[in-house]
C-alpha positions in Angstrom: 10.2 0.3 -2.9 10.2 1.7 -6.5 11.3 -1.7 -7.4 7.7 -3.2 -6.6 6.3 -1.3 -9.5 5.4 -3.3 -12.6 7.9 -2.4 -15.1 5.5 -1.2 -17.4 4.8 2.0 -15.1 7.3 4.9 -15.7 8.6 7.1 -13.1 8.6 4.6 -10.2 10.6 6.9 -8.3 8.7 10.0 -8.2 5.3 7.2 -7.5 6.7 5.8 -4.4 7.6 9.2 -3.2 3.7 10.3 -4.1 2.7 7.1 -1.9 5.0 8.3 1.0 3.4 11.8 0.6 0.0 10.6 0.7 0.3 8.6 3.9 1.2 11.4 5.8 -1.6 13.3 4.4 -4.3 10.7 5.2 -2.4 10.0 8.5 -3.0 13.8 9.2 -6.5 13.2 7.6 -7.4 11.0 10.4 -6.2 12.5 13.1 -8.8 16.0 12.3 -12.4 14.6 13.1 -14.0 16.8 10.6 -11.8 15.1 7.7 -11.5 11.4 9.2 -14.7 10.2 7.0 -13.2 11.2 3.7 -9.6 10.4 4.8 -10.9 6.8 5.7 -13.2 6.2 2.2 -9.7 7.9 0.4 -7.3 5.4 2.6 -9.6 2.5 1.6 -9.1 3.1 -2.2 -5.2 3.5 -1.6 -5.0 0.7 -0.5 -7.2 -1.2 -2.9 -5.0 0.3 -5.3 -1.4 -0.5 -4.1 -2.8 -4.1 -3.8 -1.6 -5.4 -7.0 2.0 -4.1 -6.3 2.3 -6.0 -3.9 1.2 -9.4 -6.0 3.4 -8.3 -8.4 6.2 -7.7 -6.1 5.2 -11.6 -4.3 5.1 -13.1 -8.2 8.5 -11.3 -9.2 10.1 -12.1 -5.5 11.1 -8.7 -4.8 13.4 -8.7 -1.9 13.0 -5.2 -0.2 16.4 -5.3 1.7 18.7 -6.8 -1.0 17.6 -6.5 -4.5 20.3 -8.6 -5.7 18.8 -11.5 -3.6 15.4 -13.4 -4.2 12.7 -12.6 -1.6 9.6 -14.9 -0.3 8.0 -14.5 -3.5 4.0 -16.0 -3.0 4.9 -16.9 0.5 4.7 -13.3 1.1 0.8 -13.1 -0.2 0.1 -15.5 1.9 0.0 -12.6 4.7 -0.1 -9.3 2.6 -3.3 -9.6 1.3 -4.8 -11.1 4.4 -3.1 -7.6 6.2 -4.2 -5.3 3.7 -8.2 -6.7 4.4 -7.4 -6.1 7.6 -6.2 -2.8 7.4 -9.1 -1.8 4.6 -11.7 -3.3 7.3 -9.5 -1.3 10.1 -10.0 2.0 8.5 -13.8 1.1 7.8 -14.6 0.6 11.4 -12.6 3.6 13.0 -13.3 6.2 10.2 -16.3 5.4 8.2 -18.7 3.4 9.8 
């Protein structure tokens, strides 16, 4: 995963291990009714923000099982981003709303 993260970014490892962190926080977050509205508005801006990792991992072809191999490159957009609305609008209706 840390190899989805523009180059420019230091310390890839240590993010993707923050990411993994945070989703069990705001998986916890939703399961406790009296934190499942913030947890939801905090769950929608992660994954607004993690959004253009994965374009850049679609544009650069990042293959997430061989990294020695080219992966679907903008095929892969084609149903990430789609997904990710999904999710965002997901959270929205079962947490915010």
């Amino acid at each position: 995963m840390a190899a989805m993260v523009p180059l420019f970014i230091p310390k890839k490892v240590e993010i993707v291990i923050l990411t993994g962190v945070l989703e069990i926080l705001f998986a916890t977050g939703l399961a406790i009714e009296s934190t499942r509205y913030f947890t939801g508005i905090a769950l929608i801006i992660f994954y607004i923000a993690i959004l253009p990792a994965n374009i850049y991992a679609a544009k650069h072809r990042i293959n997430y099982e061989d990294l020695h191999k080219p992966g679907p490159g903008p095929k892969y957009l084609w149903f990430r981003i789609p997904f990710q609305l999904f999710l965002i609008a997901w959270v929205w209706y079962f947490s915010v709303r």
